[in-house]
C-alpha positions as CSV (number, residue, x, y, z in Angstrom):
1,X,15.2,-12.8,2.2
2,X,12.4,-10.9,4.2
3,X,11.4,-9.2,1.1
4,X,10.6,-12.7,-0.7
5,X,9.1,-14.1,2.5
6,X,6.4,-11.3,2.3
7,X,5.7,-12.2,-1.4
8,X,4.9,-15.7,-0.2
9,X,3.0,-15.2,2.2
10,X,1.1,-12.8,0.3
11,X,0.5,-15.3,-2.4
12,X,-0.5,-17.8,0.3
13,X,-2.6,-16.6,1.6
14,X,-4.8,-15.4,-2.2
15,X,-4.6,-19.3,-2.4
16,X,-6.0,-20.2,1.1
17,X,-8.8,-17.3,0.5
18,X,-7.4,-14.9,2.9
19,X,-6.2,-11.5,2.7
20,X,-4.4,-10.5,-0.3
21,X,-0.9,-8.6,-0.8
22,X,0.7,-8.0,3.1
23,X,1.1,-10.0,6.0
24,X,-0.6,-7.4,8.1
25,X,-4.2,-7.0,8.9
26,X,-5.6,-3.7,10.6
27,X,-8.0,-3.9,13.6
28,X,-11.1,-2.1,13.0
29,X,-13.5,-0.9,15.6
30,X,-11.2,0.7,18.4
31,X,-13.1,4.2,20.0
32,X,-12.1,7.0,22.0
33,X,-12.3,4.6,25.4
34,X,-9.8,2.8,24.4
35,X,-7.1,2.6,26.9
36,X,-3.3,2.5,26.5
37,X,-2.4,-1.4,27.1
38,X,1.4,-0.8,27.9
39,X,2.4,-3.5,25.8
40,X,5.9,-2.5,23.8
41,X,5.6,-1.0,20.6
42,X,8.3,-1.7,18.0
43,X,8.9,1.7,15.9
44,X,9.7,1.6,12.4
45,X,13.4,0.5,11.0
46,X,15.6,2.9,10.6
47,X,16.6,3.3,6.7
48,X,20.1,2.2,8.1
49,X,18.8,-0.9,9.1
50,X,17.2,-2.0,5.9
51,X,19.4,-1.0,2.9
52,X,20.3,2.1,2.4
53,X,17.0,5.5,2.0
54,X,17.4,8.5,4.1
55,X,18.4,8.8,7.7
56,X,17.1,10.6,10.5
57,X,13.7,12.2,11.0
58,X,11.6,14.4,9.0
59,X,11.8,18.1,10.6
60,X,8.2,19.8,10.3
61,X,8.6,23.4,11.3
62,X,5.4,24.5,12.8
63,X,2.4,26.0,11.1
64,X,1.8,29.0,11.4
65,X,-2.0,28.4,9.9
66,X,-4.2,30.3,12.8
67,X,-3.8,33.3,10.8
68,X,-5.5,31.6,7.4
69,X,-7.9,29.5,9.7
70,X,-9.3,32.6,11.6
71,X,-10.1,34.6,7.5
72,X,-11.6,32.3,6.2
73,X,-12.1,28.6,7.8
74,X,-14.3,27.1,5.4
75,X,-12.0,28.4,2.6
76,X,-8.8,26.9,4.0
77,X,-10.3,23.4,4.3
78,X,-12.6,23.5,1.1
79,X,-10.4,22.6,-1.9
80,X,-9.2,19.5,0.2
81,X,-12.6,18.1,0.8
82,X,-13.5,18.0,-2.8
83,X,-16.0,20.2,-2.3
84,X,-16.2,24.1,-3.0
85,X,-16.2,26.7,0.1
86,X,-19.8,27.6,-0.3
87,X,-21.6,24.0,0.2
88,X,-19.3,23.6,3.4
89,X,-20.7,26.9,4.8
90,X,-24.1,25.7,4.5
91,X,-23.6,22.9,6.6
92,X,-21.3,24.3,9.3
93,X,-21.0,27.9,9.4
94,X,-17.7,29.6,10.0
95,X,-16.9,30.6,13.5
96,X,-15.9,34.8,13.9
97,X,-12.2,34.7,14.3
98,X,-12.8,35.4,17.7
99,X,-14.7,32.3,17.9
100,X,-12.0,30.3,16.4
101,X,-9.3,31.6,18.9
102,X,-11.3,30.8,21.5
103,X,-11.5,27.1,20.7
104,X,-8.1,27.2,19.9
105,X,-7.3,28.2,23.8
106,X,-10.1,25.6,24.5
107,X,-7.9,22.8,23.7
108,X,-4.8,24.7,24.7
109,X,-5.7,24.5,28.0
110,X,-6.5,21.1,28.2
111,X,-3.4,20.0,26.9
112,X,-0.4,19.4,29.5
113,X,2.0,22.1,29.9
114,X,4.5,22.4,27.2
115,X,3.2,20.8,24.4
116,X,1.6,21.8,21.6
117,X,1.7,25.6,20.8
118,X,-1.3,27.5,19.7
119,X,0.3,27.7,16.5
120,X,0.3,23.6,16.3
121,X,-3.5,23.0,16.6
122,X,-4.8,22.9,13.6
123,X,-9.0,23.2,13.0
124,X,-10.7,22.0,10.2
125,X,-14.6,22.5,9.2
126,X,-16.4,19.3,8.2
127,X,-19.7,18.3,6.6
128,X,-21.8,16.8,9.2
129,X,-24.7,14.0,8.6
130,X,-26.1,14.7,12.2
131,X,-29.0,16.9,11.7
132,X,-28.2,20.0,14.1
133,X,-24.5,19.0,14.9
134,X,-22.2,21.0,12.7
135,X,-18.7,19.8,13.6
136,X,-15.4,20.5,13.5
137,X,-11.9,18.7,13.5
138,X,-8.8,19.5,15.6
139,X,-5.4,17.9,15.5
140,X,-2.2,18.4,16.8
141,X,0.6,19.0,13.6
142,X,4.4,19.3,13.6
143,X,7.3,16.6,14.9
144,X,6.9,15.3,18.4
145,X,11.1,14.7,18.6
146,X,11.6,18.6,17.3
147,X,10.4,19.5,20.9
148,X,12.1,19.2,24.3
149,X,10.3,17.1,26.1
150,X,8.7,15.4,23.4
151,X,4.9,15.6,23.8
152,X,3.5,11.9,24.9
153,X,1.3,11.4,21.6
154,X,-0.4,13.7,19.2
155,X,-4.4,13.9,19.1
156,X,-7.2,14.4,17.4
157,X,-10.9,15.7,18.5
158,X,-14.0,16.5,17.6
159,X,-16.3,20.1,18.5
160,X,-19.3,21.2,17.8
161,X,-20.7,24.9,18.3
162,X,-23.7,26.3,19.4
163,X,-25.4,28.9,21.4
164,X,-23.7,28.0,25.0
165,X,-20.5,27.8,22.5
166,X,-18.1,25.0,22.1
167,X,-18.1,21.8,23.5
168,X,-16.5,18.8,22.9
169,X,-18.1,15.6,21.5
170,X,-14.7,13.4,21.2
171,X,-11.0,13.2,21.5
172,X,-8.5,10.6,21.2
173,X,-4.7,10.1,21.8
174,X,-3.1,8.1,19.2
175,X,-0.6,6.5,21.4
176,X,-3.7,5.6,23.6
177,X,-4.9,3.8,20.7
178,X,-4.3,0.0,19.6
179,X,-4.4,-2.2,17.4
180,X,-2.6,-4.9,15.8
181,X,-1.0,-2.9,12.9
182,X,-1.4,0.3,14.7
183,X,1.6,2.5,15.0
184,X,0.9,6.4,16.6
185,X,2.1,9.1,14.6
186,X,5.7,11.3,14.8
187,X,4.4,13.8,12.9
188,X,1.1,15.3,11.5
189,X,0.6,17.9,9.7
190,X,-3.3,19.6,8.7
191,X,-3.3,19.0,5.0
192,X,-2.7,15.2,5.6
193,X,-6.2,15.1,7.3
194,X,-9.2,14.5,4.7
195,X,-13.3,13.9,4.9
196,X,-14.4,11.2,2.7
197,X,-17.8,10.1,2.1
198,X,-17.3,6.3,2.6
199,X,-21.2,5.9,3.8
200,X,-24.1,9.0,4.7
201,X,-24.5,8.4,8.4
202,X,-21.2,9.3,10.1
203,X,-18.6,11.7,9.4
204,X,-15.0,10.0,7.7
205,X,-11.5,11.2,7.8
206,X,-8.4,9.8,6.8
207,X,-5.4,10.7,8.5
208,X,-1.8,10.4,7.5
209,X,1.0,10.2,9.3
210,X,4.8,10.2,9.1
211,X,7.6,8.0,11.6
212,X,11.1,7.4,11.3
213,X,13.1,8.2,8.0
214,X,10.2,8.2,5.4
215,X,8.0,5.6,7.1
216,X,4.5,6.4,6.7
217,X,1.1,5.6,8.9
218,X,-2.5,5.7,7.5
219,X,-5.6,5.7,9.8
220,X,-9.1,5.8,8.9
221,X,-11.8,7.6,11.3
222,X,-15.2,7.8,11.8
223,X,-17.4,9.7,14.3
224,X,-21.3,9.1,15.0
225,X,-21.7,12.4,17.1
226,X,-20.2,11.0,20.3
227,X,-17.2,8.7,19.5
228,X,-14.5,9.0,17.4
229,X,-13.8,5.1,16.2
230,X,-10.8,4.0,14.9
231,X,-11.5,1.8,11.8
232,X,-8.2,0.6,10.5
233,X,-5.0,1.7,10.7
234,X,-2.0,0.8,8.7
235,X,2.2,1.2,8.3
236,X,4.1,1.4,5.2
237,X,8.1,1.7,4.6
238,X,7.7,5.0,2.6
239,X,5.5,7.8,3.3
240,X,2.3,7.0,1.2
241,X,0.9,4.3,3.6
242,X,-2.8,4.5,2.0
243,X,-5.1,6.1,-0.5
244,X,-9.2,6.7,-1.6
245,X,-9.8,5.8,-4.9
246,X,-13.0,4.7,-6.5
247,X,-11.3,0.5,-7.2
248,X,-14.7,-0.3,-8.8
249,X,-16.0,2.4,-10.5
250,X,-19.2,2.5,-8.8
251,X,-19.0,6.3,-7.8
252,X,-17.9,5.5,-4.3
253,X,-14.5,5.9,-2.7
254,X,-13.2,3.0,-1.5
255,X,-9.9,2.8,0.8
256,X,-6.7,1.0,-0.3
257,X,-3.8,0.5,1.9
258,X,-0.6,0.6,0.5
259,X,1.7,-2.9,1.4
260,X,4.6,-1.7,-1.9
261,X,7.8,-2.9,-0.9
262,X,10.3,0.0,-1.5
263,X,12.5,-2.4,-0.4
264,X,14.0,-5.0,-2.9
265,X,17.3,-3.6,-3.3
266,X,17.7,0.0,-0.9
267,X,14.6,2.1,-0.5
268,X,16.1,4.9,-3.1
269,X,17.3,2.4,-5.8
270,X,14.3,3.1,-8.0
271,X,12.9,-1.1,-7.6
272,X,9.9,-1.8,-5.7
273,X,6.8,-4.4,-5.8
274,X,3.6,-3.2,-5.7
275,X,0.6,-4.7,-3.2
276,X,-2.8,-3.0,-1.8
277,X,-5.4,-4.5,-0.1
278,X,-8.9,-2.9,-0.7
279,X,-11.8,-1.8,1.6
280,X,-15.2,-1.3,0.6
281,X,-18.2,-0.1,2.4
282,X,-20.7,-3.4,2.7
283,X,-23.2,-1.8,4.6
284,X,-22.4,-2.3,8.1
285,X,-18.8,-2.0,7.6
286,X,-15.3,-2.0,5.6
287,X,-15.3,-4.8,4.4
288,X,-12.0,-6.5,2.6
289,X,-12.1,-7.5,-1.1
290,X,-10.8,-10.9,-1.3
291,X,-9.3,-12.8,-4.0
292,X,-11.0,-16.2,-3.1
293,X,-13.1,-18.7,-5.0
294,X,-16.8,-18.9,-5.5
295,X,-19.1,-20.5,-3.2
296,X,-19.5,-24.3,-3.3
297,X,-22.3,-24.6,-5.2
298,X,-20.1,-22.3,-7.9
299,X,-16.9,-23.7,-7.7
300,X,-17.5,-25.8,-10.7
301,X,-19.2,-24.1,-13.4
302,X,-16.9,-22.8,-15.9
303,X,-17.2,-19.3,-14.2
304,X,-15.9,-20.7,-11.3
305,X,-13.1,-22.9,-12.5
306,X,-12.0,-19.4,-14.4
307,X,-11.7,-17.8,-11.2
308,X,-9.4,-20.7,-9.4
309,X,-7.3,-20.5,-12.6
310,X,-7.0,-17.0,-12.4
311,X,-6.3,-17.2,-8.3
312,X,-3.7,-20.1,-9.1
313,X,-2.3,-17.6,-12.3
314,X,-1.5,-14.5,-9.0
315,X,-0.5,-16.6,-6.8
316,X,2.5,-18.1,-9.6
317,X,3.1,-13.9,-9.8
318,X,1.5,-13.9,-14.0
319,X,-0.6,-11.1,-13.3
320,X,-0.9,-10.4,-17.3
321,X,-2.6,-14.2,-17.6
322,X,-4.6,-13.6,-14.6
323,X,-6.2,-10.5,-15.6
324,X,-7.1,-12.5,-18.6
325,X,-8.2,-15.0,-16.6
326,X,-10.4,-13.7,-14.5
327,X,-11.9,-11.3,-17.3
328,X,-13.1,-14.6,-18.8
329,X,-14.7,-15.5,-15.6
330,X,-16.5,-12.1,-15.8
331,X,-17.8,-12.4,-18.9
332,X,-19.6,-15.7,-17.1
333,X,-20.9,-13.4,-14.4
334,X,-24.4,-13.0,-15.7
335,X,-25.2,-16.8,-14.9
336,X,-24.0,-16.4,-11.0
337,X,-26.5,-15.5,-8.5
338,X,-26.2,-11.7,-7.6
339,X,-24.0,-11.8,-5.0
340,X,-21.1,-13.9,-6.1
341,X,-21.4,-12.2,-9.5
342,X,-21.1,-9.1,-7.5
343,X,-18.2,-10.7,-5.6
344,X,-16.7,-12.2,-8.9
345,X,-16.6,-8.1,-10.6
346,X,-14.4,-7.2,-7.1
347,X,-11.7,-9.6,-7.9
348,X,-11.4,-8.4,-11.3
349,X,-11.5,-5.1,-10.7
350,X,-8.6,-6.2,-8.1
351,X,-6.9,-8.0,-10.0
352,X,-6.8,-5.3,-12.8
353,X,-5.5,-2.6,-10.0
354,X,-2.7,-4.6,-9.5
355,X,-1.7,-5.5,-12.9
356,X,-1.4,-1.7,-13.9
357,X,0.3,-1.0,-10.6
358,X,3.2,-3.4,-11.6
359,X,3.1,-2.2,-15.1
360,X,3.4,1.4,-14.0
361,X,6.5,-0.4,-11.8
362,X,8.3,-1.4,-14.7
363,X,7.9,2.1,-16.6
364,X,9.2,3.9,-13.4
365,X,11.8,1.0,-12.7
366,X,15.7,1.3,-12.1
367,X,15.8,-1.7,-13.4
368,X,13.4,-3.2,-15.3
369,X,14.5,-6.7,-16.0
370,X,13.5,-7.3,-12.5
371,X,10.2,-5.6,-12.3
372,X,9.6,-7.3,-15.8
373,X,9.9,-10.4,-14.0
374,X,7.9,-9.2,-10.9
375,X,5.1,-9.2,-13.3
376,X,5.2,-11.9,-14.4
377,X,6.4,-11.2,-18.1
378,X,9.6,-13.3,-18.3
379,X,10.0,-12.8,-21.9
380,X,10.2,-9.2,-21.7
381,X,13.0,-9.9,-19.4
382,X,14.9,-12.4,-21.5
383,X,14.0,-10.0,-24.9
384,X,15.9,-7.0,-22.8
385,X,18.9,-9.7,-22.8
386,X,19.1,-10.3,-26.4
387,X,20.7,-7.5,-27.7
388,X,24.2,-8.6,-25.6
389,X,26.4,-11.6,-27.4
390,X,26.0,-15.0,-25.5
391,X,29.2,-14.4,-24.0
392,X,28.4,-11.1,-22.3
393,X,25.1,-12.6,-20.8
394,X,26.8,-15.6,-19.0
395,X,29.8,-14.0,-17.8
396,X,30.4,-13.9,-13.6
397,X,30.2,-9.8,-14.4
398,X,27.5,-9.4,-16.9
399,X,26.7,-6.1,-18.3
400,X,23.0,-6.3,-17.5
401,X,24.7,-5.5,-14.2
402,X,27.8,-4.0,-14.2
403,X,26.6,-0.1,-13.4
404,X,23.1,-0.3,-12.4
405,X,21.5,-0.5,-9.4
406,X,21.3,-4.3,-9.3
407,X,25.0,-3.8,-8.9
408,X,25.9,-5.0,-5.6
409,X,23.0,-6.6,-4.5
410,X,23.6,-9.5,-7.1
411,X,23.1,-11.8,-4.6
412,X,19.3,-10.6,-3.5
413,X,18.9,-10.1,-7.3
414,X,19.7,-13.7,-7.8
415,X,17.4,-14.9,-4.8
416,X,14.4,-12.4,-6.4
417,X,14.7,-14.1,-10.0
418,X,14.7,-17.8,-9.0
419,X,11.8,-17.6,-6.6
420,X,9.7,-15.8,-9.4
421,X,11.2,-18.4,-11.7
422,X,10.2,-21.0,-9.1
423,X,6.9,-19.8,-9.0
424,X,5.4,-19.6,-12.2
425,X,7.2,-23.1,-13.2
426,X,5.7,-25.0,-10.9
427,X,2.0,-23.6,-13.1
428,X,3.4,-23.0,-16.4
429,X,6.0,-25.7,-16.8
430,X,6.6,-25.1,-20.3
431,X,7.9,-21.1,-19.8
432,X,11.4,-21.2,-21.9
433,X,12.1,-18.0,-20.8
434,X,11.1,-18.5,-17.4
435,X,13.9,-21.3,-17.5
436,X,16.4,-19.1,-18.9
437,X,15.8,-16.5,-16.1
438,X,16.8,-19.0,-13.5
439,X,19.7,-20.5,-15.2
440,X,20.8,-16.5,-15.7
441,X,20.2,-16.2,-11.8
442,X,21.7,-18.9,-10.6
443,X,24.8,-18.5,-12.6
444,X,25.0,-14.6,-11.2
445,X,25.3,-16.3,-7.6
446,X,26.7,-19.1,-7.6
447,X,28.2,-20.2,-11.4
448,X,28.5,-23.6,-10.7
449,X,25.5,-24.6,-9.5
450,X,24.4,-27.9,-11.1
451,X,20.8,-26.5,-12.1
452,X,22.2,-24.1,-14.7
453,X,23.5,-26.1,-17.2
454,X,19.8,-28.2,-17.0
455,X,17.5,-24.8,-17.0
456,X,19.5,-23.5,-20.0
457,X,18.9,-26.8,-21.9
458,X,15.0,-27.0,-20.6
459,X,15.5,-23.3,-22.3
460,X,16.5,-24.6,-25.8
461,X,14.7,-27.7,-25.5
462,X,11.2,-26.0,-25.0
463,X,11.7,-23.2,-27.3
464,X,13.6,-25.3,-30.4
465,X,13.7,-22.0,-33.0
466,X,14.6,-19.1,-30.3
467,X,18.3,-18.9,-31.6
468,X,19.8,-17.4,-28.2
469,X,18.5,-20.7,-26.0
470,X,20.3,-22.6,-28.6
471,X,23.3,-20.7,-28.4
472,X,23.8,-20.0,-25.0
473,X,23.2,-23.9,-24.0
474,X,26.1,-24.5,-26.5
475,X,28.5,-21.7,-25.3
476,X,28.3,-22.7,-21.3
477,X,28.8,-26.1,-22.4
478,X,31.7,-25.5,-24.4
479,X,33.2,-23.1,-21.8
480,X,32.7,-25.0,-19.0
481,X,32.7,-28.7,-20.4
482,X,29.7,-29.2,-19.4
């Protein structure tokens, strides 16, 4: 299945020291020159196409926010900067209202005819790091298919005001934009815009946006005072794409992009795997956090052979013995030059952020045995079995099934199980429980698979006192002669 395709390639890739979590990889550097190639982009599936979610498009009314802008700009923008009204003031005063609907007509004008109302153009006061240019952001919001003729492509600019009044210092179309993983936008909307102080000498924003069903688009921005540069940009198959969070805990933000697969069974059967990859400011750039090994010349020292361990432990799916793992290859860090213990801390702090987020899977999960499993915590999985007789377990209908979500889709559920299965055997070879997973599995798909019979007694034989590998080896043989 796609879904399991993505989880291997993801998993490759850790191995082979690439880019963690998603097959895709976002193209950084792309400014306001950049030109429209023409080449044919592929919109996101339809919820239709992919197992079952929400159909159709999201309908934004327009905002009426000119009104709320034109009282009290730095007000309206100040709580979702993180900052308080006041210190945004101070660095770029509020426009009169008059002032503001004059910008407003500004960019009106420019615009072709029946697009964007007045009503859709959105302005929003930043904090600007370039000493005598306070700055101001201005976007397009609302649905581009609610309108007949659609607009080409929403936009967003920068302005600056002074004596002579406003001028512009950059604007960009996102459908002139590119990039590998780039997408432009069906709908934005003013609240999904934010500043973010990834680094002092430019001004940040984040922007999210929204396509098909519940697909959703993340874009990260930065300006230098006379170009708006697209950093990275990034799709996901529901409408958080990507997210600032401090990873590391050093007191700055870093950016994670969202790869979760929504997903395994339909996109509103409560069952996803989690995935992020992380950015971090290195001080010329975002820079991916990789899960990789240490240089040569630290490959070998026990901190080093801790961190191939742990690498080998995510890419089997154990994330519980991998964040062990790698913690005892942090507690080695001290005797690592400074830079690859610096880089040895990012992979446990990665390795950590994706261990809770599959954890917090399983709490919010339709059905846990799976996300149980996801994690790598097979006898979780087998333990949530154990209060069913033998009998119930190994029937063709089993009541771990029969009225859940995993109903109808035993098939992909089957598929999900062995490859996990598959996965952490091929480390851990001595897993019982893993073992009795697959048999379980297999038998849901196709009950006469030869391997089912040999898993259940690799079950029993490697876990000699669990009483319900015992049993179940000798019911299915008894049943069917085997």
């Amino acid at each position: 299945m796609i879904f399991m395709e993505v989880i291997r390639q993801w998993m490759e890739k850790v191995a082979s020291s690439l880019s963690a979590a998603a097959k895709k990889t976002p193209k950084a550097g792309k400014t306001s020159q950049s030109a429209t190639t023409g080449r044919q982009k592929t919109k996101p599936a339809d919820s239709s196409k992919r197992g079952g979610g929400l159909r159709g498009f999201v309908l934004l009314a327009a905002m009426g926010v000119l009104g709320w802008w034109v009282v009290s700009p730095a007000l309206a923008w100040g709580i979702g900067l993180g900052g308080d009204a006041a210190a945004l003031a101070a660095t770029a005063p509020a426009p009169t209202g008059a002032q503001l609907e004059a910008l407003i007509a500004l960019v009106h004008r420019k615009l072709p005819a029946n697009t964007f109302t007045p009503e859709e153009i959105a302005v929003l006061p930043l904090r600007s790091p370039i000493p005598g240019l306070p700055l101001w952001a201005v976007l397009s919001t609302g649905h581009l298919y609610s309108k007949s003729p659609s607009p080409a492509s929403h936009f967003l600019a920068m302005y600056s005001y002074g004596p002579q009044g406003w001028r512009e210092v950059a604007w960009v179309d996102f459908e002139g934009l590119e990039g590998e993983d780039y997408f432009p936008p069906e709908i934005l909307d003013a609240e999904w815009v934010r500043q973010v102080d990834i680094e002092p000498s430019r001004v940040w924003l984040t922007v999210e946006g929204g396509a098909g069903a519940h697909s959703g688009l993340f874009y990260v921005f930065s300006c230098d005072g006379q170009q708006l540069r697209l950093e990275l940009a990034w799709g996901a198959d529901s409408p958080t794409a990507g997210f600032v969070e401090d990873v590391n805990g050093d007191g700055r933000p870093d950016i994670v992009l969202d790869g979760t697969q929504h997903y395994v069974f339909c996109y509103a059967c409560g069952v996803y795997y989690p995935a992020f990859r992380v950015f971090t400011w290195q001080g010329e750039g975002l820079v991916e956090v990789e899960l990789a090994p240490l240089g040569q010349e630290h490959d070998k020292t026990p901190a080093g052979q801790a961190v191939r361990e742990a690498l080998a432990l995510v890419k089997a799916g154990l994330w519980g013995e991998a964040r062990k793992e790698i913690g005892k290859a942090l507690a080695l860090a001290d005797s690592l030059p400074p830079r690859e213990a610096q880089r040895l801390r990012w992979m446990w702090f990665l390795v950590r952020f994706h261990h809770r987020a599959h954890l917090e899977a399983v709490s919010q999960s339709e059905y846990p045995l799976l996300s149980q499993v996801f994690v790598g915590d097979f006898d979780a999985a087998v333990n949530s079995m154990r209060a069913y007789p033998v009998e119930d377990i190994l029937t063709f209908a089993p009541p771990l099934v029969k009225g859940t979500v995993a109903e109808g889709w035993e098939d992909a559920l089957s598929e999900y199980l062995v490859e996990a299965a598959d996965r952490a055997l091929a480390l851990r070879p001595n897993l019982a429980a893993a073992y009795f997973i697959r048999a379980w599995a297999r038998l849901l798909a196709e009950p006469l698979h030869p391997q089912i019979a040999a898993d259940l007694a690799e079950a029993a034989q490697r876990a000699p006192k669990d009483p319900l590998f015992a049993e179940a080896l000798a019911w299915f043989s008894r049943v069917l002669g085997r």
